[in-house]
TORBA-763213 format. One line per 10 residues: number of its first residue (from 1); their letters; for each residue x, y, z of C-alpha. Coordinates in steps of 0.05 Angstrom, whole numbers, plus 5000, padded with zeros to 4 digits. Example, Ala and Ser with C-alpha at 12.3 -4.5 7.8 and 13.67 -1.06 7.14 Angstrom:
1 = AS = 5246 4910 5156; 5273 4979 5143
//
This chain:
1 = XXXXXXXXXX = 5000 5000 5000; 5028 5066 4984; 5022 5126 5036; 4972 5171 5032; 4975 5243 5012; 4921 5278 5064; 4908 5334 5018; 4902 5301 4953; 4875 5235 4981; 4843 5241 5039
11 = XXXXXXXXXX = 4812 5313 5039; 4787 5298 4973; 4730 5258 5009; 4684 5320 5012; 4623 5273 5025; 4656 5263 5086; 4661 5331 5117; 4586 5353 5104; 4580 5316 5177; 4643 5302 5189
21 = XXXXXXXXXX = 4665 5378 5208; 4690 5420 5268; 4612 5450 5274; 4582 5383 5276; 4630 5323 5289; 4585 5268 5275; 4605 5217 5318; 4649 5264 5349; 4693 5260 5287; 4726 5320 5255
31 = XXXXXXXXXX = 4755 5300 5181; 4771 5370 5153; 4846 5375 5167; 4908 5318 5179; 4912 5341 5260; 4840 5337 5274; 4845 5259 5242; 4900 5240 5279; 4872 5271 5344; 4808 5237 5337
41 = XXXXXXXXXX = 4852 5168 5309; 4827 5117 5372; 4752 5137 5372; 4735 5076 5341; 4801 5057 5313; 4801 5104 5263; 4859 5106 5243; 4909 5052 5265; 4987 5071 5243; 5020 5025 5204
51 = XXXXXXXXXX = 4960 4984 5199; 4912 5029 5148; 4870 4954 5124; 4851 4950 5191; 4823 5030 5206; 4764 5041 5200; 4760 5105 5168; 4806 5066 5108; 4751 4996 5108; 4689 5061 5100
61 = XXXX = 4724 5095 5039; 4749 5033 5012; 4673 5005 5013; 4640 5055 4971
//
């Protein structure tokens, strides 16, 4: 897997941030900027490092 690129890869899921923003954090998840991902990376194993197949932000985008 190669790495990501947060503002060409990951950003670029706008359909995302509609809910996923600092004024409603849906799940108390923020996915507007790298930082607020990486602070939020345990609620529900978001993001696990070094192990992106397993995060569950990566299984949602890689779904739809």
């Amino acid at each position: 897997m190669q790495n990501l690129v947060f503002a060409e890869q990951i950003n670029g899921i706008t359909r995302c941030n509609g809910c996923h923003n600092p004024a409603k954090q849906k799940g108390d998840v923020d996915l507007t900027t790298y930082d607020a991902i990486m602070n939020n990376m345990f609620v529900s194993n978001l993001v696990i490092p070094g192990s992106p197949e397993t995060s569950s932000l990566y299984q949602m985008v890689d779904s739809e």
